[in-house]
C-alpha positions in Angstrom: 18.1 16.6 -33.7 15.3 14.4 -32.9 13.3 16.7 -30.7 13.8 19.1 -33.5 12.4 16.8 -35.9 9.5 15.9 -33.5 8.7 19.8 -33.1 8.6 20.1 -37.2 7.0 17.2 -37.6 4.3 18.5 -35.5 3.6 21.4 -37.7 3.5 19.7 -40.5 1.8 17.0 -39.8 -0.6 17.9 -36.8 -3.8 15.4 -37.5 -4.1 11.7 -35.6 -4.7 10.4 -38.8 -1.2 11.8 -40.0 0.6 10.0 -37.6 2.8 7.6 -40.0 3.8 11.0 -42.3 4.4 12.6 -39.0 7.0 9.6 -37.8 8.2 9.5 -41.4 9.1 13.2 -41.1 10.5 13.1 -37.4 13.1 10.1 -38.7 13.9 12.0 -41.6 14.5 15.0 -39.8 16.2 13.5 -37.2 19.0 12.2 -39.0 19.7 15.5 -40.6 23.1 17.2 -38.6 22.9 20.0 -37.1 25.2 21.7 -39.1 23.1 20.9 -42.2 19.9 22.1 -40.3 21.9 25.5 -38.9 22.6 26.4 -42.7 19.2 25.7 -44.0 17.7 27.6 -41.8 20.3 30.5 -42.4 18.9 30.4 -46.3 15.8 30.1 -45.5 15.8 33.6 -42.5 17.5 35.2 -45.5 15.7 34.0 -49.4 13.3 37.0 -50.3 12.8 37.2 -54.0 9.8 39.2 -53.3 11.3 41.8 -55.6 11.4 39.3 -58.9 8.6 37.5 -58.5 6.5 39.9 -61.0 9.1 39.0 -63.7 7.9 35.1 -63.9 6.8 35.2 -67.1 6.1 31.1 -67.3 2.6 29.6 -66.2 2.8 29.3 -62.0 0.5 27.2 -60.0 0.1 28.1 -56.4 -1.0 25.2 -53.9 -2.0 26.3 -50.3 -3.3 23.9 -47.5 -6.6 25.4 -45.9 -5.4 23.9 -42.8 -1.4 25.2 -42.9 -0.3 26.2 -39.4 2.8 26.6 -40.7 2.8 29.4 -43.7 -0.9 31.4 -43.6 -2.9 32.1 -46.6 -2.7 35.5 -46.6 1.0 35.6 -48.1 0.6 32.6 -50.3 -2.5 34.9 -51.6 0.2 37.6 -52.2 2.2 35.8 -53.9 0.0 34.2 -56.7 -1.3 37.8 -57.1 2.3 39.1 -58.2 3.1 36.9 -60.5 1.4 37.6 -63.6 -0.9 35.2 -64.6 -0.3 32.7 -61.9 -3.3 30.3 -60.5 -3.5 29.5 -56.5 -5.6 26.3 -55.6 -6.4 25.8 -52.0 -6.9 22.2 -51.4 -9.5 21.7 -48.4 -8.4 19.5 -45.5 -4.5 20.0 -46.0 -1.6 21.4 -44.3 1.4 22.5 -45.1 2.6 19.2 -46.8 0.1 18.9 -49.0 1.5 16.5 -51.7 1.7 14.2 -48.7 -1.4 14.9 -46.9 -3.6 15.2 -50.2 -1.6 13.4 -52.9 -4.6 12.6 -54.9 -6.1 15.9 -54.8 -2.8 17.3 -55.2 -1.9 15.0 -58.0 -4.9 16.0 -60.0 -4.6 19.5 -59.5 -1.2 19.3 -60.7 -1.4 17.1 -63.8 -4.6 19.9 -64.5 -2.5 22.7 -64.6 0.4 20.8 -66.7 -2.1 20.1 -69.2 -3.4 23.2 -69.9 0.1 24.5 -70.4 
């Protein structure tokens, strides 16, 4: 499960500077078992709620990573745009983790949104 962890790690965490998230992640992922990783994945090949998105009726913030290698733009774009209402931030310099690669900015962006609603 390490190597699998390694190869995850790498998309999420693909920058020198990241290199402590990125060995965070691979221990982390590494100890998961491979049974618990199999079903995960199983969910995850099979979770489309495309179809009810457009009945969130509650305030929705989108955050997208200019830099995600590992989920485009494009369909994060798609879905802020069918839920009614909802807001997408991109935050600049940020990949797919961006909590952990951008807390601050993330942090802000968040606590923004929570306070307007």
């Amino acid at each position: 499960m390490r190597m699998v962890g390694a190869h995850v790690a790498r998309g999420l965490f693909p920058w020198p500077e990241q290199r402590a998230l990125y060995d965070a992640a691979v221990t982390s992922l590494g100890a998961t078992s491979r049974r618990g990783y199999a079903v995960a994945l199983r969910a995850l090949a099979h979770f489309d709620a495309r179809g009810q998105v457009a009945a969130i009726r509650r305030p929705t913030l989108v955050v997208a990573g200019d830099r995600d290698t590992m989920v485009p733009l494009a369909p994060k774009l798609r879905l802020a745009a069918a839920i009614p209402g909802a807001r997408i931030v991109v935050v600049p310099a940020s990949g797919h983790a961006t909590p952990y690669d951008q807390p601050a900015t993330f942090n802000r962006v968040l606590l923004e949104f929570l306070g307007q609603h």
